[in-house]
TORZA-657568 format. One record per residue: x, z, y of N, C-alpha, C, CB in turn. Coordinates in pm, whole numbers, padded with zeros to 5 digits, always signed. Atoms other than C-alpha are relative to their C-alpha. Glycine has a CB too. Layout:
n_X|n_Z|n_Y|ca_X|ca_Z|ca_Y|c_X|c_Z|c_Y|cb_X|cb_Z|cb_Y
X|Z|Y|X|Z|Y|X|Z|Y|X|Z|Y
...
//
This chain:
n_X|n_Z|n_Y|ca_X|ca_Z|ca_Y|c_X|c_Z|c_Y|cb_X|cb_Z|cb_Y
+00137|+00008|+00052|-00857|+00783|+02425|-00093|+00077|+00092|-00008|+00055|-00145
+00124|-00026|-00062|-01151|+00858|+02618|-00122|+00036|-00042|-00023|-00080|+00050
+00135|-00045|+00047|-01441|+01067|+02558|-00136|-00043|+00110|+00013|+00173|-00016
+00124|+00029|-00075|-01767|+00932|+02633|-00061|+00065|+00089|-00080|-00013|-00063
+00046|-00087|-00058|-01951|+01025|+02868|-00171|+00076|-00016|+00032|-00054|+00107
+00080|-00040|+00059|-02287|+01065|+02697|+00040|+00088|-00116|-00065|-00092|-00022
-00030|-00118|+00110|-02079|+01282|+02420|-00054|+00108|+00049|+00148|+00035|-00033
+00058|-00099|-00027|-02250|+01585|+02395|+00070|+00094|-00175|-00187|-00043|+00037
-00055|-00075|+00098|-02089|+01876|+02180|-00102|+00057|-00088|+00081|+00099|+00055
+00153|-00061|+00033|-02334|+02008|+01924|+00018|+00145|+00018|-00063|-00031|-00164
+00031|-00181|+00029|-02448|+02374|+01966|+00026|+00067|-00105|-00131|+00044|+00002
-00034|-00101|+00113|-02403|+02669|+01721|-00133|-00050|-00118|-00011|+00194|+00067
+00060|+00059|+00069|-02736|+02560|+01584|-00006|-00122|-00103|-00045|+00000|+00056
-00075|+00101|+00071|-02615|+02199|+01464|+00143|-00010|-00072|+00005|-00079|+00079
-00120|-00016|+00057|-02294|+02305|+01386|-00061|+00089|-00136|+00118|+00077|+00108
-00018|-00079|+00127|-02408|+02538|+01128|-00095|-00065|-00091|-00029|+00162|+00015
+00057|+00041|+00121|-02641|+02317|+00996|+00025|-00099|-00024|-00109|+00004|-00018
-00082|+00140|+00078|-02414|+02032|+00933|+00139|+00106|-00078|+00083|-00162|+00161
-00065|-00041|+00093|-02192|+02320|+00785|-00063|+00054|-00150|+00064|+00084|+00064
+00082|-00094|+00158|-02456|+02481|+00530|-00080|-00176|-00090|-00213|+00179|+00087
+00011|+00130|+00053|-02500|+02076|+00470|+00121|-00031|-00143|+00028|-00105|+00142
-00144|+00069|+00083|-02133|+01977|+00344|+00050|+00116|-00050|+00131|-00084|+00097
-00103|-00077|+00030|-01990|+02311|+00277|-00143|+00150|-00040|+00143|+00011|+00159
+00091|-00089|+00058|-02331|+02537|+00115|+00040|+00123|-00067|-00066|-00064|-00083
-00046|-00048|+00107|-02139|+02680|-00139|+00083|+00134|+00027|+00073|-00104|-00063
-00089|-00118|-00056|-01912|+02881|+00118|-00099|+00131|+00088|+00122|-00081|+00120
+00046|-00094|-00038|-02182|+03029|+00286|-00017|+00125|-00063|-00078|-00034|+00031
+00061|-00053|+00101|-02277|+03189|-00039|+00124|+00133|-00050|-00039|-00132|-00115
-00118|-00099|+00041|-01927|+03399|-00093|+00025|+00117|+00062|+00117|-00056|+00008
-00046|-00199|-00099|-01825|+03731|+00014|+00141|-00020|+00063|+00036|+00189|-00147
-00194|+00010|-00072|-01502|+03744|+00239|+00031|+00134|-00036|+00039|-00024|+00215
-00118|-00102|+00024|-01190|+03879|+00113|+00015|+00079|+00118|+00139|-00067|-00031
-00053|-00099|-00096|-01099|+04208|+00269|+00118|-00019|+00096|+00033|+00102|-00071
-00092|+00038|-00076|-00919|+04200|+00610|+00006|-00143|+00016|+00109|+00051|-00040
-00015|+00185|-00021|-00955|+03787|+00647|+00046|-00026|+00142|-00166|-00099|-00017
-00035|-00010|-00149|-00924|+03826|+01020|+00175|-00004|-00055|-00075|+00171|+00104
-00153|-00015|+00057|-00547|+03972|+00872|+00076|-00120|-00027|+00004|+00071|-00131
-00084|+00134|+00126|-00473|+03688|+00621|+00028|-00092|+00121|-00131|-00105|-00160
+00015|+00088|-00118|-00571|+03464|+00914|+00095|-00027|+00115|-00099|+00040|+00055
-00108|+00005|-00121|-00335|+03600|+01171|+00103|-00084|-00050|+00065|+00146|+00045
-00117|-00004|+00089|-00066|+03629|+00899|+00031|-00194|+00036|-00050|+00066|-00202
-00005|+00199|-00008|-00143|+03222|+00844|+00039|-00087|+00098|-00129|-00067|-00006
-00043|+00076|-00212|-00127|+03132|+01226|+00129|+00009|+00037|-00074|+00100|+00159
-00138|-00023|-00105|+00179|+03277|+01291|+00121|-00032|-00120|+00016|+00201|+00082
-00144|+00043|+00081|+00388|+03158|+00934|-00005|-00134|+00074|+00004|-00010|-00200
+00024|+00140|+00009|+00226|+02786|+01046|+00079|-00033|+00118|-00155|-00049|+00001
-00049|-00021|-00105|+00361|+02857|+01365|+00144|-00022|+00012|-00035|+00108|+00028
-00144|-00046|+00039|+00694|+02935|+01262|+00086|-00145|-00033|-00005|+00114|-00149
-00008|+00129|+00073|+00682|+02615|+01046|-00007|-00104|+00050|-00074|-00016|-00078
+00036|+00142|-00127|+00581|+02408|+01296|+00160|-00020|+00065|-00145|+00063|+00174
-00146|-00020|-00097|+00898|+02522|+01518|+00135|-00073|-00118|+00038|+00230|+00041
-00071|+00047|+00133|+01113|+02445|+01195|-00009|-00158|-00004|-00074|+00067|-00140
+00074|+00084|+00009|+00930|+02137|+01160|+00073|-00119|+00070|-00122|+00042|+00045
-00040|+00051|-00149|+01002|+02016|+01501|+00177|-00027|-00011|-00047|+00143|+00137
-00142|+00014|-00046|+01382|+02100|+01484|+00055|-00048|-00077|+00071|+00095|+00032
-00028|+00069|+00122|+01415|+01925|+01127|+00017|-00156|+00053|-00125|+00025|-00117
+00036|+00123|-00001|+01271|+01602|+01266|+00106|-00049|+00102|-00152|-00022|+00032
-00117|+00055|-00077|+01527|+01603|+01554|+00133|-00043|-00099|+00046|+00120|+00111
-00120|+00014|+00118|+01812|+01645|+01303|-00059|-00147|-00084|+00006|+00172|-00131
+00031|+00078|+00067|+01660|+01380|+01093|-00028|-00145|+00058|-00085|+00056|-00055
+00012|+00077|-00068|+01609|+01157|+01367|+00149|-00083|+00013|-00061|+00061|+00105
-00159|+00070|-00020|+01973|+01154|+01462|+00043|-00062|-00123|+00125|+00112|+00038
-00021|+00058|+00113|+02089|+01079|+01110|-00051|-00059|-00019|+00008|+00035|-00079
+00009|+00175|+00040|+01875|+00780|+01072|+00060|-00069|+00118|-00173|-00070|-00021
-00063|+00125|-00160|+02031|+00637|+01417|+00178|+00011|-00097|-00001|+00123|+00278
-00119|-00038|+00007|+02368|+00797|+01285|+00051|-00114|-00166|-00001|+00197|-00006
+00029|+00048|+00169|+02302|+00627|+00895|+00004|-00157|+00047|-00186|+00062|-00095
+00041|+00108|-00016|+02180|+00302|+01043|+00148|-00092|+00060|-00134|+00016|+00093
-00192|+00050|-00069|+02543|+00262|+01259|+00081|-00026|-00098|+00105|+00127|+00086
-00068|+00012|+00135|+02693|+00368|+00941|+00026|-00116|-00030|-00066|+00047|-00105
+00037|+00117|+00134|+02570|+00097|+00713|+00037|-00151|+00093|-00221|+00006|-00070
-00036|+00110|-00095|+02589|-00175|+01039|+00146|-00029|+00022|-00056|+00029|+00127
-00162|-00008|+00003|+02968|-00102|+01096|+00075|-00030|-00109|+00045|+00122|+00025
-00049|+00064|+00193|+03009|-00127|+00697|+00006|-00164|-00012|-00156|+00050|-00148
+00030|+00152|+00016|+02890|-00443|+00699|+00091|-00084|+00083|-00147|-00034|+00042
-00108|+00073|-00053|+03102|-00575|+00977|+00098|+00004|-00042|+00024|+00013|+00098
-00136|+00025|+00030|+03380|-00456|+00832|+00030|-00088|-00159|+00068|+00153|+00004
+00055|+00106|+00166|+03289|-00614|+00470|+00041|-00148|+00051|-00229|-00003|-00049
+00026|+00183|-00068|+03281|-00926|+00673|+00127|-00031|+00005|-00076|-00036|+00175
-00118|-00006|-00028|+03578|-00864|+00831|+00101|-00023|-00081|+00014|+00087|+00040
-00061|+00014|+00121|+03791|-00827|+00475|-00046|-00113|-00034|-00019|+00098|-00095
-00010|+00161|+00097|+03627|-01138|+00368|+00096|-00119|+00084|-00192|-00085|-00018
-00011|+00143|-00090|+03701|-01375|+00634|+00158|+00007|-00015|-00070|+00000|+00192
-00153|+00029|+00012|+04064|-01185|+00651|+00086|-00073|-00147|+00060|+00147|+00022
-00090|+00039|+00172|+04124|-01283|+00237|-00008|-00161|+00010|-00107|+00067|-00189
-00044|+00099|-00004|+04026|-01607|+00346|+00134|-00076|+00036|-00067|-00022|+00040
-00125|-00026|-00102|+04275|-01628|+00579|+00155|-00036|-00102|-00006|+00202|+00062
-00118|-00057|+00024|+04567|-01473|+00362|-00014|-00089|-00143|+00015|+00180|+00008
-00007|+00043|+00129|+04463|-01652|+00025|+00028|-00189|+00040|-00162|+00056|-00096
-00047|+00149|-00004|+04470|-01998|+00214|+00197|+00000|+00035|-00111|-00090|+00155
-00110|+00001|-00097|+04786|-01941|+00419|+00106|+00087|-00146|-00044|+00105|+00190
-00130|-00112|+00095|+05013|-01653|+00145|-00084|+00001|-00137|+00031|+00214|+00074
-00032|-00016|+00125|+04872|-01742|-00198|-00042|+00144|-00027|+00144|-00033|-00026
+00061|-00180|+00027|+04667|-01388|-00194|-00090|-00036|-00121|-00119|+00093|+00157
+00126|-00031|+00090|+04426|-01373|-00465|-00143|+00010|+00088|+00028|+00151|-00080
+00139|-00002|-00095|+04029|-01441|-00331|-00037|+00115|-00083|-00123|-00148|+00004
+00062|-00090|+00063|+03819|-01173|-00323|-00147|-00036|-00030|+00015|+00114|+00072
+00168|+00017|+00009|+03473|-01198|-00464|-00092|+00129|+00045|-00044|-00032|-00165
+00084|-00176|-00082|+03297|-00942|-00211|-00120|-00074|+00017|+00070|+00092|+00197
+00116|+00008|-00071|+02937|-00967|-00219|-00075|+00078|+00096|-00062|-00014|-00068
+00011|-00110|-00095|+02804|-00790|+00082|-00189|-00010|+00043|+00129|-00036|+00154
+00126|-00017|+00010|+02423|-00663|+00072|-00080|-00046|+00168|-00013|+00163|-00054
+00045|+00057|-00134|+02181|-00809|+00391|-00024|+00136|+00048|-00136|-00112|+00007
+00095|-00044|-00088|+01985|-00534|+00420|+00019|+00131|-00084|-00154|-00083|+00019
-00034|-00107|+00101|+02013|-00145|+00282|-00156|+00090|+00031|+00176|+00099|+00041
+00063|-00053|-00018|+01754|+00146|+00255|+00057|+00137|+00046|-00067|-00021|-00083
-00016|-00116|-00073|+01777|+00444|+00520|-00036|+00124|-00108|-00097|-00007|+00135
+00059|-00110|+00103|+01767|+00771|+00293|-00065|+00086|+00083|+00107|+00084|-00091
+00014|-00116|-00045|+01725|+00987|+00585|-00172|-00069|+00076|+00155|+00065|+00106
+00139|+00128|-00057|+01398|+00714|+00733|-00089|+00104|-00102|+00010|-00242|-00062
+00067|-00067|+00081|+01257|+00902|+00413|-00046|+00109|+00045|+00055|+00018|-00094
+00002|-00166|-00090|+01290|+01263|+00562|-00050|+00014|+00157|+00170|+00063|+00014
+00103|+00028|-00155|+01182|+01146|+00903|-00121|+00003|-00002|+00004|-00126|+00067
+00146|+00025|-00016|+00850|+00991|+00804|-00085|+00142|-00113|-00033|-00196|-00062
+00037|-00092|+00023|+00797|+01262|+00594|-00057|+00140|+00101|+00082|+00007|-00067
-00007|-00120|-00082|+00859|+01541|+00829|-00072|+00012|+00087|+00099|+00023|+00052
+00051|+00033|-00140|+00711|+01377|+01090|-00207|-00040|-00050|+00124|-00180|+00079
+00186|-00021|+00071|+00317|+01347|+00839|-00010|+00173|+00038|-00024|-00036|-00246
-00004|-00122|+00029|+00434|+01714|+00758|-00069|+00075|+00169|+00172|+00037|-00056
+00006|-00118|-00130|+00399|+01837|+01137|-00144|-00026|+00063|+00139|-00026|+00140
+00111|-00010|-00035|+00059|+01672|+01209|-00082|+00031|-00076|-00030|-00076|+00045
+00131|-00094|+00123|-00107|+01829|+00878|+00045|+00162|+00087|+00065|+00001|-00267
-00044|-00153|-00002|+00068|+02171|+00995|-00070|-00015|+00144|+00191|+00057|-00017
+00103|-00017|-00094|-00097|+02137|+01350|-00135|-00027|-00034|+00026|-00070|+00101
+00143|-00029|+00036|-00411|+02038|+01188|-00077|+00157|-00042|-00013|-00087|-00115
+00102|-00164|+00014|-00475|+02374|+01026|+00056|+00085|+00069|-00015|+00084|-00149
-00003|-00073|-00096|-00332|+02561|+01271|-00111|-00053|+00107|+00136|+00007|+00042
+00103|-00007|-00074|-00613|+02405|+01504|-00116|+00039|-00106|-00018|-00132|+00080
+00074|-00004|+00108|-00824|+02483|+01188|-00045|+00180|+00033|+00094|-00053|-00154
-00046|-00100|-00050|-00722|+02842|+01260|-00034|+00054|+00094|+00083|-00008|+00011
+00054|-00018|-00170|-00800|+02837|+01600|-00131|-00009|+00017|+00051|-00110|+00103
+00137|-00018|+00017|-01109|+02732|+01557|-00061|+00102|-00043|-00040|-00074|-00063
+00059|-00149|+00018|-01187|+03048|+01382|-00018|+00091|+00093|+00067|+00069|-00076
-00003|-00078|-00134|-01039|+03234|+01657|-00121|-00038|+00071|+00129|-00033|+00091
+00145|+00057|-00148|-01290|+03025|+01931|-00139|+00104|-00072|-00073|-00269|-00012
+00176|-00103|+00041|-01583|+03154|+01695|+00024|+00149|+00001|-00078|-00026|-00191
-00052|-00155|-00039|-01474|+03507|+01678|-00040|+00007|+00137|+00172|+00033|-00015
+00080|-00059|-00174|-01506|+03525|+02074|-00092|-00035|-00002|+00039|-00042|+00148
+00112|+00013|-00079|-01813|+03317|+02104|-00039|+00096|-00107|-00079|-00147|+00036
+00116|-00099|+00022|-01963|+03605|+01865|+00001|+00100|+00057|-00020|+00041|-00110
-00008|-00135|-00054|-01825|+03889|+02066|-00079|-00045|+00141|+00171|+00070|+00015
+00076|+00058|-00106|-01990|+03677|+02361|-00102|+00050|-00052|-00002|-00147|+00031
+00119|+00016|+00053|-02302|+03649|+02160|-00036|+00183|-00024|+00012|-00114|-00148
+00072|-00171|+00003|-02349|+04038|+02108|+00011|+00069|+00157|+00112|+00126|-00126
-00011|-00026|-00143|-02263|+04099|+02464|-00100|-00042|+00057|+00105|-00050|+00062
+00130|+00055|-00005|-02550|+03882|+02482|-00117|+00092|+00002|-00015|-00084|-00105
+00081|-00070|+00035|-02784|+04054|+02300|-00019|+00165|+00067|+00024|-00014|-00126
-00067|-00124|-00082|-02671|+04366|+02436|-00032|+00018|+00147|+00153|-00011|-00004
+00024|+00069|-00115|-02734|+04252|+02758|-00183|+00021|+00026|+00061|-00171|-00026
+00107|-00015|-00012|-03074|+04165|+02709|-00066|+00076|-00066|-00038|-00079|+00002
+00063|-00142|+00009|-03195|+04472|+02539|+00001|+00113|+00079|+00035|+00048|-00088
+00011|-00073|-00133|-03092|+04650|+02861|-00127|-00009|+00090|+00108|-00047|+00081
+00095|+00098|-00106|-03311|+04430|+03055|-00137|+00050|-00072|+00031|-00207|-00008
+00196|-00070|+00064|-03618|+04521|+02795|-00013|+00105|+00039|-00050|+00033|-00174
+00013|-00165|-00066|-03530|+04909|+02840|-00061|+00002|+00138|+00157|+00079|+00021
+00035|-00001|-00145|-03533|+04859|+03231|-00162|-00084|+00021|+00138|-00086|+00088
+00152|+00060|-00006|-03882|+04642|+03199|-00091|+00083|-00056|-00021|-00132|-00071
+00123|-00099|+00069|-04062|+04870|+02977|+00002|+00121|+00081|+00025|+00048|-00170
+00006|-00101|-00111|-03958|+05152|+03205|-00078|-00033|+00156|+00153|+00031|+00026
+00013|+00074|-00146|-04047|+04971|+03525|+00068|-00032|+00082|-00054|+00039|+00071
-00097|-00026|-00060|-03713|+04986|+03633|+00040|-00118|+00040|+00081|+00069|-00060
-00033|+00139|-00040|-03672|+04706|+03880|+00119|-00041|+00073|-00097|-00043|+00071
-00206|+00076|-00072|-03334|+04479|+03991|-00092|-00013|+00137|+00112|-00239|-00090
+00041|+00105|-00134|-03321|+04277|+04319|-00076|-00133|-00088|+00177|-00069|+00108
+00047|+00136|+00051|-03410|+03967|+04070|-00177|+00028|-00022|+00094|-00046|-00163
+00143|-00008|+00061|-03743|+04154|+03914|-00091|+00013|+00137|-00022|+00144|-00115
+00070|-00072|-00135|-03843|+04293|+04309|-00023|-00155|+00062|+00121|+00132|+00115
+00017|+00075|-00056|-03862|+03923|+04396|-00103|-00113|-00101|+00126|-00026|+00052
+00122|+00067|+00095|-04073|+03807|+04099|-00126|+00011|+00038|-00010|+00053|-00132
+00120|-00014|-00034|-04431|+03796|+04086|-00061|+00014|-00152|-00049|-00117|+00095
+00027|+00003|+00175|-04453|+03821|+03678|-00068|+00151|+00007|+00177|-00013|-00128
+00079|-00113|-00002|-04650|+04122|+03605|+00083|+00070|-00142|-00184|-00038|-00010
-00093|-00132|+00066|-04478|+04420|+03388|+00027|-00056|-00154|-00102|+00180|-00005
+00000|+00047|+00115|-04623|+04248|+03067|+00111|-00143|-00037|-00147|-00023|-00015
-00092|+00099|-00033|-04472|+03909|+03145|+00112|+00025|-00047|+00014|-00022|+00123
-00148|-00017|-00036|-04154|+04042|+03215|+00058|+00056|-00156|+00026|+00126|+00147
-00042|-00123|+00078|-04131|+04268|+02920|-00026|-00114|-00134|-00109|+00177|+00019
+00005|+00100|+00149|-04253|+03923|+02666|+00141|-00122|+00018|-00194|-00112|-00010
-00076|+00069|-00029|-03997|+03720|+02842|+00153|+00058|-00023|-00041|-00035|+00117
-00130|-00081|+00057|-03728|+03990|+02776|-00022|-00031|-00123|+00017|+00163|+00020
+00013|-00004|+00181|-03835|+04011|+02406|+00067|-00158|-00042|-00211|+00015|-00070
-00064|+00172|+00105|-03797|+03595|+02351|+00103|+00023|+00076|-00079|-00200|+00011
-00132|+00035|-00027|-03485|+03609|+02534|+00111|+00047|-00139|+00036|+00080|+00148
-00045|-00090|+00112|-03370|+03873|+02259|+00030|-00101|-00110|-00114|+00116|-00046
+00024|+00035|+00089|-03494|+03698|+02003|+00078|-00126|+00008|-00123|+00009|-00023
-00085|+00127|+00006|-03294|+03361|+02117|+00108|+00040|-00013|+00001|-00091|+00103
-00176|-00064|+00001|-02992|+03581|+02189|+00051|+00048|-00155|+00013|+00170|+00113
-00022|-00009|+00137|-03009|+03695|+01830|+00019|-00106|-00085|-00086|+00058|-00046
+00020|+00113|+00067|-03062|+03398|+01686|+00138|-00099|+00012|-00133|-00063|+00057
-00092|+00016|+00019|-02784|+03261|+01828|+00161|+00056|-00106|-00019|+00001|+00092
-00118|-00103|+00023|-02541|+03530|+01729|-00046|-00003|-00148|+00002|+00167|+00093
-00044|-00006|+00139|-02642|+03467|+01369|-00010|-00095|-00042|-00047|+00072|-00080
-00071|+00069|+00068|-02582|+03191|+01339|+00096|-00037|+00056|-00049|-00081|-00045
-00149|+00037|+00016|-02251|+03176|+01480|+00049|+00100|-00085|+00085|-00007|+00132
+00007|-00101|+00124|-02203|+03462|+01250|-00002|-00086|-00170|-00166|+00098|+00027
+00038|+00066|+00128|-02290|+03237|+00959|+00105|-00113|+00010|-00166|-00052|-00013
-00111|+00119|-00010|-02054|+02964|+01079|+00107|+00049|-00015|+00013|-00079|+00122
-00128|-00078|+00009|-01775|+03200|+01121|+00024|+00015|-00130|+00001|+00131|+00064
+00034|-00048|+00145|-01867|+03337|+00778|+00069|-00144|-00079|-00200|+00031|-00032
-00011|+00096|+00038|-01826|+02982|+00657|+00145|-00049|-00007|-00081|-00060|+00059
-00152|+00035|-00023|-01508|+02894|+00813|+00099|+00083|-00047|+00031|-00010|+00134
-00025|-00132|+00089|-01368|+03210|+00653|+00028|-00047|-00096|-00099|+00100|-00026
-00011|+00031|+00134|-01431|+03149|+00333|+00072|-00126|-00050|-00122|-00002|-00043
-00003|+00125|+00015|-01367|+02763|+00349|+00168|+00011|+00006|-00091|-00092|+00110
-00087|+00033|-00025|-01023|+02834|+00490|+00072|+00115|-00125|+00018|-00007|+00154
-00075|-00084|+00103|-00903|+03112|+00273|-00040|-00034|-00167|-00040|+00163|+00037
+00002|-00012|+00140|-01035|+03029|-00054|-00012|-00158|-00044|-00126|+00102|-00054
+00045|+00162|+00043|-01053|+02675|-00021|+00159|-00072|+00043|-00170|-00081|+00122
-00083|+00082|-00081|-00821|+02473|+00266|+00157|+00061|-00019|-00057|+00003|+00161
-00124|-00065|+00049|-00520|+02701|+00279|+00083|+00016|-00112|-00014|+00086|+00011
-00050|+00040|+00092|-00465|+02713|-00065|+00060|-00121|-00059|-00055|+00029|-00044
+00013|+00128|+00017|-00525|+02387|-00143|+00119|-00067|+00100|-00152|-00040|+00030
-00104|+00040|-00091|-00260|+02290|+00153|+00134|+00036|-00018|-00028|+00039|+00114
-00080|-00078|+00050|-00028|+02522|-00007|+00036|-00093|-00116|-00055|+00138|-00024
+00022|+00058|+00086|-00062|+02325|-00317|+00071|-00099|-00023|-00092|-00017|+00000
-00052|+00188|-00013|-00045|+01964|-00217|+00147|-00003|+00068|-00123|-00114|+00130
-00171|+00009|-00071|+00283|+02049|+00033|+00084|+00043|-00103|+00038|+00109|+00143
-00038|-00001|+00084|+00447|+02194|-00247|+00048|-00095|-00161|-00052|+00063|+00018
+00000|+00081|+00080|+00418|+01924|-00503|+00066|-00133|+00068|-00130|-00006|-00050
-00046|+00098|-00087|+00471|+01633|-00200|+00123|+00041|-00003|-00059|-00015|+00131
-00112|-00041|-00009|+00765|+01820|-00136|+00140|-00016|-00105|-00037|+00107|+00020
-00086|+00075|+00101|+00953|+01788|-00434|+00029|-00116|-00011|-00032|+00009|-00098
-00005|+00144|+00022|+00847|+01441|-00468|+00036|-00094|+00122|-00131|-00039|-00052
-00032|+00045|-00138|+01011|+01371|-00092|+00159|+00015|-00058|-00066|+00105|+00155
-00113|-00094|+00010|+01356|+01579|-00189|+00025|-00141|-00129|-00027|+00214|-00043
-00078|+00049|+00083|+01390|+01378|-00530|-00004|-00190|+00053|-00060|+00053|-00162
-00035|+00181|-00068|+01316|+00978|-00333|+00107|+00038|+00058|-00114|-00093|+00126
-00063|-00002|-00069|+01528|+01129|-00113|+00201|+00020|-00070|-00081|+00096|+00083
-00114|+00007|+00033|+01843|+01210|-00326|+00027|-00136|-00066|+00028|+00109|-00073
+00006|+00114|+00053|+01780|+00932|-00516|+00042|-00143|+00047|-00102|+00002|-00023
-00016|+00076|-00097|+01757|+00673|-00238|+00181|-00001|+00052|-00111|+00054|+00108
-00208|-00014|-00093|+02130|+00808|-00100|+00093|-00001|-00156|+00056|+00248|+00129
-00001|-00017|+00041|+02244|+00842|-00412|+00031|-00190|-00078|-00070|+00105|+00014
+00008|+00144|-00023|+02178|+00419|-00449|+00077|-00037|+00087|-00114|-00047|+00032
-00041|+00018|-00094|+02278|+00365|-00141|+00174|+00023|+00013|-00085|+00071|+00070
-00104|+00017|-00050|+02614|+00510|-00145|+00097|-00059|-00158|+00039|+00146|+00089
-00057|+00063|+00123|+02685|+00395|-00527|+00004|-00170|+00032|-00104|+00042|-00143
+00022|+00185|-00042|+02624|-00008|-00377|+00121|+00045|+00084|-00180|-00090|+00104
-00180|-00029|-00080|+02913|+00099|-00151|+00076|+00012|-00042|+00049|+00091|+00068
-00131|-00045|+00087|+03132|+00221|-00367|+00046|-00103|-00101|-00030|+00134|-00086
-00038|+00092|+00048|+03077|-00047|-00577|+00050|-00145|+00099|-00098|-00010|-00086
-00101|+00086|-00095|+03155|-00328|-00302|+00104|+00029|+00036|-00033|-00028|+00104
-00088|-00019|-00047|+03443|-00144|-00188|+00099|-00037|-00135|-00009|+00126|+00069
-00076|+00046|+00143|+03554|-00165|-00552|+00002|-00158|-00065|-00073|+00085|-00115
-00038|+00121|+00021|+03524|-00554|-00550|+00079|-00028|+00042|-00052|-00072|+00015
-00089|+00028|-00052|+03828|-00569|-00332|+00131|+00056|-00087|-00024|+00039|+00127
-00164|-00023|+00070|+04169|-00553|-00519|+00058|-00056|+00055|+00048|-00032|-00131
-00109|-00003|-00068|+04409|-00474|-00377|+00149|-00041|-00079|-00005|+00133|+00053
-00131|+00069|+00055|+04645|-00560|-00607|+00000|-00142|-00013|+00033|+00048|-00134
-00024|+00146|+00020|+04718|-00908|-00484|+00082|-00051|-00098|+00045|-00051|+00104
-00070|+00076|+00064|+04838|-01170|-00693|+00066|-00152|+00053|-00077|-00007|-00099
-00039|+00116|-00114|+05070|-01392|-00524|+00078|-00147|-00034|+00099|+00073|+00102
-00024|+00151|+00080|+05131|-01771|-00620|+00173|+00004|-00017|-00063|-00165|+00116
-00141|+00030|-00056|+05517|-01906|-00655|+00013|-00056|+00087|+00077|-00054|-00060
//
């Protein structure tokens, strides 16, 4: 996929006001103590989970290749017993068997795959969810570095205290010293409202998303575990019963 080339990312400005759009309600909350904390904490179980995740789906992979042979080899040999009773019931007076042998079966472990395998791109979603916090976090320590920055620059203007940049101007003391001020005032401006976005994402993720993700995987989860016994559970009772259409105790003509 290809990003346009007229895409343009929106600024801190549009971002926060398509967040105080859809998500108002979070601006409005107080953050739980330590959230930065909770936050890490979150990154690095999701993390964990992910790795888990990952080494489940291999395992789960093989066992549907391993399941699928299974049930394919079954079947040939199903076949195999029929064709041989033909065989032995035309030729030695065997007793026919009535083996019906299924076309087509359902993978139990196909279940646990496609599962596992939703499971790991929700679990990288909010871990980039996560991250995103992180990104804002630096651009605000940017953003005061900012500000910070250019309140130096006012000090040194109101003093008269000139760079190589101001010694090559031609702006006059006042100039210099209104052009510091709006810089300020943009540099601030920024920095609160990524401040307010941060704020947002905060709240949204801890008292909202996280939970709520907590929630729904929990409930899915069960309801994966019981298709899933269930499914094998079918699966190997249809076996057991075909194997049990074959009697063996022939009955053999005079």
């Amino acid at each position: 996929m290809k990003i346009s080339k007229d895409y343009k990312a929106d600024n801190y400005s549009q971002l926060v006001e398509k967040y105080l759009h859809h998500f108002k309600e979070f601006s409005e909350r107080l953050e739980p103590d330590e959230v930065d904390n909770q936050l890490e904490d979150y990154l690095k179980f999701y993390k964990l989970t992910l790795e888990n995740f990952e080494a489940f789906e291999a395992a789960c992979s093989e066992s549907v290749n391993t399941f699928e042979n299974y049930a394919k080899e079954t079947s040939l040999m199903l076949y195999g017993v029929k064709e041989i009773n033909q065989f032995y019931t035309t030729k030695y007076n065997v007793k026919e068997i009535n083996l019906v042998i299924r076309e087509e079966c359902t993978n139990p472990y196909q279940i646990l795959l496609d599962w596992v395998q939703a499971e790991i791109l929700d679990v990288k979603g909010i871990i980039l969810a996560i991250l995103k916090k992180k990104d804002m976090a630096r651009a605000r320590v940017r953003a005061v570095e900012k500000v910070e920055e250019e309140k130096k620059s006012l000090a040194n203007a109101q003093t008269g205290k000139k760079s190589w940049k101001s010694m090559l101007s031609k702006q006059t003391k006042e100039q210099k010293i209104a052009k510091v001020e709006a810089a300020i005032l943009e540099a601030q401006k920024e920095l609160d409202t990524i401040k307010l976005t941060e704020h947002i994402i905060n709240i949204r993720l801890i008292s909202y998303e996280l939970p709520k993700f907590k929630e729904s995987k929990a409930e899915r989860y069960e309801i994966i575990l019981k298709m899933f016994v269930n499914t094998s559970v079918e699966e190997f009772e249809s076996l057991i019963q075909q194997a049990r259409q074959i009697d063996f105790l022939y009955t053999f003509s005079n």
